[in-house]
C-alpha positions as CSV (number, residue, x, y, z in Angstrom):
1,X,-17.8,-2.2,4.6
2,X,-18.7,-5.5,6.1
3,X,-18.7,-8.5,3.6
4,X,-21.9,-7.4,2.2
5,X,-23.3,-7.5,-1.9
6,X,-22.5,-4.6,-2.8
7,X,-23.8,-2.8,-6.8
8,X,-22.6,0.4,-7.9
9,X,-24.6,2.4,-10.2
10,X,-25.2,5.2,-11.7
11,X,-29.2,5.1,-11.3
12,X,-31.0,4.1,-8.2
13,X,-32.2,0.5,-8.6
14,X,-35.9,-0.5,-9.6
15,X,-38.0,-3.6,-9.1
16,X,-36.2,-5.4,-11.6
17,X,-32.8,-5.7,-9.8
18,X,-33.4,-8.9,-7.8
19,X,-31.2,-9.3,-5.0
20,X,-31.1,-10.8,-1.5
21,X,-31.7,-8.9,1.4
22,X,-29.1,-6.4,2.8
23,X,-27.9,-6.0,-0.8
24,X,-26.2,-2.1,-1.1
25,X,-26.4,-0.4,-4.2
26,X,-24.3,2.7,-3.9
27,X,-24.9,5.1,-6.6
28,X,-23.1,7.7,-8.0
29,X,-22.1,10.2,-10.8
30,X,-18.8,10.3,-11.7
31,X,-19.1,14.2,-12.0
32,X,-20.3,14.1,-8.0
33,X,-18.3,13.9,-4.3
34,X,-21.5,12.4,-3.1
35,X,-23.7,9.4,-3.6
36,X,-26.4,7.5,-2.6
37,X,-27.1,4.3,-0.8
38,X,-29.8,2.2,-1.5
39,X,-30.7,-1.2,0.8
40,X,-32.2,-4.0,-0.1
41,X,-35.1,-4.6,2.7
42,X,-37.0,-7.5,0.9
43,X,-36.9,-10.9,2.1
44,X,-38.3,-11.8,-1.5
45,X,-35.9,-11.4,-4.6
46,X,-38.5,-11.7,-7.1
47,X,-40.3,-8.5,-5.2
48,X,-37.2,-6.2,-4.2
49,X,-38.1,-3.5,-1.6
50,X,-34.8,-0.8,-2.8
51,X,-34.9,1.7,0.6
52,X,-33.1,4.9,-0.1
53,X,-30.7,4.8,3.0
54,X,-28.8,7.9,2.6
55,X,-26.3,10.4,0.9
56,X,-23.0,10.6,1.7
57,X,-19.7,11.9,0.7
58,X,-16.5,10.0,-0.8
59,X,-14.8,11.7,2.0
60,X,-16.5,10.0,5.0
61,X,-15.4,6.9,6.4
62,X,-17.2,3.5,6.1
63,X,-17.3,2.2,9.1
64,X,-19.6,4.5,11.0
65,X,-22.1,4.1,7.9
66,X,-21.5,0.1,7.9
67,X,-22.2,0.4,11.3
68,X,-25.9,2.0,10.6
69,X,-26.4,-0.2,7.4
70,X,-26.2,-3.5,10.1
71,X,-27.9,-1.6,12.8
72,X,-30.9,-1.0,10.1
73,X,-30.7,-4.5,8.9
74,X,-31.1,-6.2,12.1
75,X,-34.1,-4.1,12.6
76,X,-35.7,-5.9,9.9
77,X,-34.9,-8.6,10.4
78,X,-36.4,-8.5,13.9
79,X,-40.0,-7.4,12.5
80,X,-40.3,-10.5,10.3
């Protein structure tokens, strides 16, 4: 993935995990072949906005799902 923040977890993340904007949280149980990605859509890191962006398998490759993670980013960032 591009050079990106980037949390793993095995919880989604809640208001309390302040990061900057386009931060990924990809969470997982170690018992699964899937997980989930959460983004980081808040401009504020005191008031995280944690968007559920997906579920995906270990399997597929990161590029095409980078490639939606910037494409969703920049449409933020475009709204602001």
């Amino acid at each position: 993935m591009e050079s990106r923040n980037i949390l793993i977890r095995r919880s989604q993340p809640t208001e309390f995990d302040q990061h900057p904007y386009g931060t990924i949280c990809k969470v997982s149980d170690h018992h699964m072949s899937t997980y989930d990605l959460f983004l980081q859509v808040s401009d504020n890191m005191d008031e995280p906005n944690w968007e559920l962006f997906g579920n995906f398998t270990f399997s597929e490759s990161e590029e095409p799902i980078d490639q939606l993670i910037s494409a969703r980013l920049r449409k933020g960032m475009h709204y602001d």
